[in-house]
KOLNULUM-998681 format. One record per residue (C-alpha): residue number from 1; chain; y, x negated, z negated. Coordinates in nm, 2 decimals. Layout:
REM residues N
+-----+--------+--------+--------+--------+
! num ! chaine !  north !   east !     up !
+-----+--------+--------+--------+--------+
! NUM !      A !      Y !      X !      Z !
...
+-----+--------+--------+--------+--------+
END
This chain:
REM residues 190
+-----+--------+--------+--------+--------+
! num ! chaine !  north !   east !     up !
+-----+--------+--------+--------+--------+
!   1 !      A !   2.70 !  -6.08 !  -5.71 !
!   2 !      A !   2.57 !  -5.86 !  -5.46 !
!   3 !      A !   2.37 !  -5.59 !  -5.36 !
!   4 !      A !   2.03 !  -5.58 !  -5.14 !
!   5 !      A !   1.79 !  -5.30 !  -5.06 !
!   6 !      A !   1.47 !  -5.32 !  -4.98 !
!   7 !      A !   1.31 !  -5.00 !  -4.79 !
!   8 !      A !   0.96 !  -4.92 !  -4.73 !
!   9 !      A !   0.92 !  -4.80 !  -4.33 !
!  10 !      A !   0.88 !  -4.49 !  -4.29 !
!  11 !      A !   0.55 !  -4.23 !  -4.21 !
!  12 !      A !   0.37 !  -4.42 !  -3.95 !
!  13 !      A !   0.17 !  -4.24 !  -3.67 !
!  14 !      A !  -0.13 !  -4.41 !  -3.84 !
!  15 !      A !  -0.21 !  -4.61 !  -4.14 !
!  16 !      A !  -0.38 !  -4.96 !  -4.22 !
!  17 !      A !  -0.75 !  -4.76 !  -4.29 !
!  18 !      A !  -0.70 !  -4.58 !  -3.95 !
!  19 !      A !  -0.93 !  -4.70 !  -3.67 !
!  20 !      A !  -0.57 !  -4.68 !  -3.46 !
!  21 !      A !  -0.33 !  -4.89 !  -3.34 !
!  22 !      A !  -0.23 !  -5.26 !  -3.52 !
!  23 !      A !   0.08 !  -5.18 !  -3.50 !
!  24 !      A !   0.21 !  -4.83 !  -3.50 !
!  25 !      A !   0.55 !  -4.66 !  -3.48 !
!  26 !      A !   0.67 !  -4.38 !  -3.65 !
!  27 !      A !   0.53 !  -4.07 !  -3.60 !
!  28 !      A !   0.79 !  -3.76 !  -3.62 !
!  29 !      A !   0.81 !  -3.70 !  -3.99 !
!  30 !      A !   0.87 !  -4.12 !  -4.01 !
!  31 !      A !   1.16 !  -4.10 !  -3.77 !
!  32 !      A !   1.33 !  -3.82 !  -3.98 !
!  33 !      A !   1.28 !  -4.01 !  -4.27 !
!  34 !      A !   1.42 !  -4.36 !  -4.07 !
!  35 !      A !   1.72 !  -4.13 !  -4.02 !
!  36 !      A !   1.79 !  -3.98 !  -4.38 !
!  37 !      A !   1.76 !  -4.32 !  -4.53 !
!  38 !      A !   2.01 !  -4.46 !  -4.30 !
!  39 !      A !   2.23 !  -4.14 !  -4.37 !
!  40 !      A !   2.13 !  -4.21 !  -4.76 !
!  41 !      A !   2.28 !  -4.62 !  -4.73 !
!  42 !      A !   2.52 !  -4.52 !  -4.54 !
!  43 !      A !   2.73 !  -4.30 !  -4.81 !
!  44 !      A !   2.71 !  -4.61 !  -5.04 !
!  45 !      A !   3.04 !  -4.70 !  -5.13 !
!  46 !      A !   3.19 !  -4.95 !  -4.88 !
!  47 !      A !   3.13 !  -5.24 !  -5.16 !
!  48 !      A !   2.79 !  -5.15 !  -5.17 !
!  49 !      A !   2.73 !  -5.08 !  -4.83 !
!  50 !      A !   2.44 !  -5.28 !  -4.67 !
!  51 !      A !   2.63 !  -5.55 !  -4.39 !
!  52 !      A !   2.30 !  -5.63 !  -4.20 !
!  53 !      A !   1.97 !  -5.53 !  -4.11 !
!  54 !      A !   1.67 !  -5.74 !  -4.18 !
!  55 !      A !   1.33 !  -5.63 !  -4.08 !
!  56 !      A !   0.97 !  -5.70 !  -4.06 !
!  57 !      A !   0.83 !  -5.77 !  -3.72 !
!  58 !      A !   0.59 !  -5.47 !  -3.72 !
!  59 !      A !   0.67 !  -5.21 !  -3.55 !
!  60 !      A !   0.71 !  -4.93 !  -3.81 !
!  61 !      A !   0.94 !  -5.12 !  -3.99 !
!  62 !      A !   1.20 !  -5.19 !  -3.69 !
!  63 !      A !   1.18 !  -4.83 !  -3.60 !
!  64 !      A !   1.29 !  -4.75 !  -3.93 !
!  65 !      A !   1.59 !  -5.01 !  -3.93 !
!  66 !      A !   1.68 !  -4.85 !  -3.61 !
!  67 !      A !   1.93 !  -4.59 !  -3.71 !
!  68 !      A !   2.12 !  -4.78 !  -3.94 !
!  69 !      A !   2.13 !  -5.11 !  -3.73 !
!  70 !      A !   2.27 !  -4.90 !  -3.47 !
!  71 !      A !   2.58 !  -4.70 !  -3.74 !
!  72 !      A !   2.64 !  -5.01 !  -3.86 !
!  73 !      A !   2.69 !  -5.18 !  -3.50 !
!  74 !      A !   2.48 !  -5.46 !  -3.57 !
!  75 !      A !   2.14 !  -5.60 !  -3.43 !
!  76 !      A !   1.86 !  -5.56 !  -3.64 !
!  77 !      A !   1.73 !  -5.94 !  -3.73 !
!  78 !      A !   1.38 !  -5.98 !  -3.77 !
!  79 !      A !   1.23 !  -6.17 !  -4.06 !
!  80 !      A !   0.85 !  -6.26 !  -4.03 !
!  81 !      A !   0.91 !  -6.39 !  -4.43 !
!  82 !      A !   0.88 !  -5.97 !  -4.53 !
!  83 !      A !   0.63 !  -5.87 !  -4.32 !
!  84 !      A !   0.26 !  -5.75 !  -4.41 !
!  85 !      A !   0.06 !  -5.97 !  -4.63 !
!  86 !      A !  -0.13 !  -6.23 !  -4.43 !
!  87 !      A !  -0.53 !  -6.08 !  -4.47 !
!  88 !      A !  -0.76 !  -6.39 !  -4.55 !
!  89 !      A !  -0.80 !  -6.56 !  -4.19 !
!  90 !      A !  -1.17 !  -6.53 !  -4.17 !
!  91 !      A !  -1.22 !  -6.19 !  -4.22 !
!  92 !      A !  -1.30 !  -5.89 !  -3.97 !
!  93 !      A !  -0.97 !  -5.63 !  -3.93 !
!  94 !      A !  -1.22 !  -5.39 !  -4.09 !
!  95 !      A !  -1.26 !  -5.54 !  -4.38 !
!  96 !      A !  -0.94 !  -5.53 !  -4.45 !
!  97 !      A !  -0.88 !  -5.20 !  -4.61 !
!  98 !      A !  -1.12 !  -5.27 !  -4.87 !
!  99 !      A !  -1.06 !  -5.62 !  -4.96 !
! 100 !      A !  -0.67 !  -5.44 !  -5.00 !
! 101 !      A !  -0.78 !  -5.17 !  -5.21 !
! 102 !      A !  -0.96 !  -5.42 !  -5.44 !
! 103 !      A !  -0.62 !  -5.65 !  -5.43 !
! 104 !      A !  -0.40 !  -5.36 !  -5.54 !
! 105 !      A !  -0.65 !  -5.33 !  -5.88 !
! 106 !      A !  -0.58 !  -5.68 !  -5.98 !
! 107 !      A !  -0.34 !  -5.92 !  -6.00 !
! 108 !      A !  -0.14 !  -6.21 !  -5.78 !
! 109 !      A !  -0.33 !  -6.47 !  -5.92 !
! 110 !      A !  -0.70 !  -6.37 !  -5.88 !
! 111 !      A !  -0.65 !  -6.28 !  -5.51 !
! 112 !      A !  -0.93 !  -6.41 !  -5.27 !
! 113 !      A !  -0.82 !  -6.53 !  -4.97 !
! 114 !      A !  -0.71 !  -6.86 !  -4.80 !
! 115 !      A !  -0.33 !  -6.84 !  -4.89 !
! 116 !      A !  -0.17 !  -6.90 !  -5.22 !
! 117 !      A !  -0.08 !  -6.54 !  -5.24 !
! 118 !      A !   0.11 !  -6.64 !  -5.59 !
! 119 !      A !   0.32 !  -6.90 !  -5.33 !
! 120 !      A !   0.32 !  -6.56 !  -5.09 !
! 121 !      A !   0.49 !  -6.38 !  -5.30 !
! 122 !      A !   0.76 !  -6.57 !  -5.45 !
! 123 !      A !   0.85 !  -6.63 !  -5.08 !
! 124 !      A !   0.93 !  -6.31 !  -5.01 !
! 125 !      A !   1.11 !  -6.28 !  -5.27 !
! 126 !      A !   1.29 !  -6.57 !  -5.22 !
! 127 !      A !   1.35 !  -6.48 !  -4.83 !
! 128 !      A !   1.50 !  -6.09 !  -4.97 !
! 129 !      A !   1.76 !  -6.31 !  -5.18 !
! 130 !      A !   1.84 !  -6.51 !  -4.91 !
! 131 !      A !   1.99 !  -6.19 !  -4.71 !
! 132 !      A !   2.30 !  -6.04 !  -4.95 !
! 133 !      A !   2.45 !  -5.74 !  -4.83 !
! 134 !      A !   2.16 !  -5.68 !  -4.62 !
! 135 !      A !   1.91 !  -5.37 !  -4.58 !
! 136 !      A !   1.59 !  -5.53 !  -4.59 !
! 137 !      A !   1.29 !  -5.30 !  -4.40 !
! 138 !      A !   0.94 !  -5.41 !  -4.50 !
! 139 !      A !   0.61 !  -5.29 !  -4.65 !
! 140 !      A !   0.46 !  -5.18 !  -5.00 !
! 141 !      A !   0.30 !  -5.46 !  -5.08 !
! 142 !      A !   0.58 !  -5.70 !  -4.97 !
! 143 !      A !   0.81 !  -5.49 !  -5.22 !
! 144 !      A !   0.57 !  -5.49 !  -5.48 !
! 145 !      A !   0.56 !  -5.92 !  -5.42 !
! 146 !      A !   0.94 !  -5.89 !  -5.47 !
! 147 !      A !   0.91 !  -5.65 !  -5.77 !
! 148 !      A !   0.62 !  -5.87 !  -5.94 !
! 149 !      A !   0.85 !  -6.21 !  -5.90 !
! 150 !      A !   1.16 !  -6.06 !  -6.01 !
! 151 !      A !   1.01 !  -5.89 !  -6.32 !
! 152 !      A !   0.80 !  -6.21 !  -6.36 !
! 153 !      A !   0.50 !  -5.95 !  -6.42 !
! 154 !      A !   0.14 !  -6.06 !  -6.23 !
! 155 !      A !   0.02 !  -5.75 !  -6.10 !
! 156 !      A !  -0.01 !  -5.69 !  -5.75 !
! 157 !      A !   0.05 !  -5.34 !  -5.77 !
! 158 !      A !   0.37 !  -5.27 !  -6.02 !
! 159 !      A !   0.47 !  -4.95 !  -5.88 !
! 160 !      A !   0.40 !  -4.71 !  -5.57 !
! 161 !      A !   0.73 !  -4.75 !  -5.33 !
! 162 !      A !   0.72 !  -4.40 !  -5.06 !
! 163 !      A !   0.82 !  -4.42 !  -4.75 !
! 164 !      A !   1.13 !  -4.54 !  -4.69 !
! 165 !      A !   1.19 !  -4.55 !  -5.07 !
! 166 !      A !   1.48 !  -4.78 !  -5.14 !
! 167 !      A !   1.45 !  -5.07 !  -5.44 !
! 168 !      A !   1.80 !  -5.19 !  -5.53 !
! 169 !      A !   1.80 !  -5.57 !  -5.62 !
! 170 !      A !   2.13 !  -5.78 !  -5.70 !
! 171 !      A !   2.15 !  -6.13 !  -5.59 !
! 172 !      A !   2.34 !  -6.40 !  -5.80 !
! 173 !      A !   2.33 !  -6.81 !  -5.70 !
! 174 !      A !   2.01 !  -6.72 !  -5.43 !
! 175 !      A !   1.83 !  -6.52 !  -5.77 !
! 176 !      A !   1.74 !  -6.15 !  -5.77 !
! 177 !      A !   1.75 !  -5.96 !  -6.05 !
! 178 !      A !   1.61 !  -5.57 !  -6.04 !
! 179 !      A !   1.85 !  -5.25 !  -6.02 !
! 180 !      A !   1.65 !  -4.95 !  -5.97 !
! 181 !      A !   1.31 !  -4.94 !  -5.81 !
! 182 !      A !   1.26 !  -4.69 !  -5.52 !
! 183 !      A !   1.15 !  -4.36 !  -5.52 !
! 184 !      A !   0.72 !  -4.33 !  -5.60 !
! 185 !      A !   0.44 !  -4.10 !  -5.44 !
! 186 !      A !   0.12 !  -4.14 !  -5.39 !
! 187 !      A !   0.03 !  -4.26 !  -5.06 !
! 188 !      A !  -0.24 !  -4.34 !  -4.84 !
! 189 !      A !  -0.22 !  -4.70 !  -4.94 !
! 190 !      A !  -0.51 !  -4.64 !  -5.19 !
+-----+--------+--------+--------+--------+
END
């Protein structure tokens, strides 16, 4: 048996509703925060202690793995499995924010779209289990996806992870069972 995290990014100089960037970094506040949760992981005791860094390939989320990649001494290894839910290939980036909001209100199997977002997210979960002893860095709905497979509950929204929140999983055989979810706030996801 052993212990995973996954952790939200942190504050990003602009969010998925902005009319900014596709893929921002951290803005100031997010970099503290990239710093304290490495500091918070860190202090785990040593058989607890995260051994690698996993990460989504956006931006915001390898900025936040950063710091602790670089106390631990190790390379932060990128893992396209835990990044951003794939938006339905035919629509427009602006639609995206809504078709989201409507998403988080419902549940894994009533999502529109051209994906098997039911298939999505037992992938990611599968792919967190697959790194033990590993800080994973990814994004609130990839969490919730992990959450909802794990608890075997169907909502799309299960709970409200903040930035760089940390959800504490333990992996047995390749399965993950739930330890503590991460911290909650209300963000700007909704």
């Amino acid at each position: 048996m052993t212990r995973l995290y996954m952790i939200r990014h942190g504050k990003p100089a602009s969010s998925w509703g902005d009319d900014a960037e596709a893929d921002p970094g951290l803005d100031e506040t997010g970099r503290a925060q990239a710093m304290a949760v490495a500091d918070k992981l860190l202090a785990l005791p040593s058989d607890l202690r995260p051994l690698k860094v996993v990460s989504s390939p956006l931006r915001r989320c390898r900025e936040t793995a950063a710091p602790l990649a670089s106390a631990l001494g190790v390379t932060v290894e990128i893992d396209p499995r835990v990044g951003e839910i794939p938006t339905p290939s035919d629509m427009p980036a602006a639609d995206r924010p809504e078709w989201l909001r409507k998403a988080f209100q419902g549940r894994w199997s009533q999502m529109v779209g051209d994906l098997d977002y039911e298939v999505w997210r037992r992938e990611v979960a599968a792919a967190v289990a697959s790194h033990p002893r590993t800080a994973v860095f990814s994004h609130y709905v990839a969490i919730n996806a992990a959450v909802s497979t794990v608890r075997g509950d169907d909502l799309v929204m299960g709970f409200r992870p903040d930035h760089t929140s940390v959800t504490t999983f333990q992996e047995l055989e390749g399965r993950l069972t739930l330890i503590d979810l991460g911290r909650e706030a209300s963000t700007q996801v909704l």
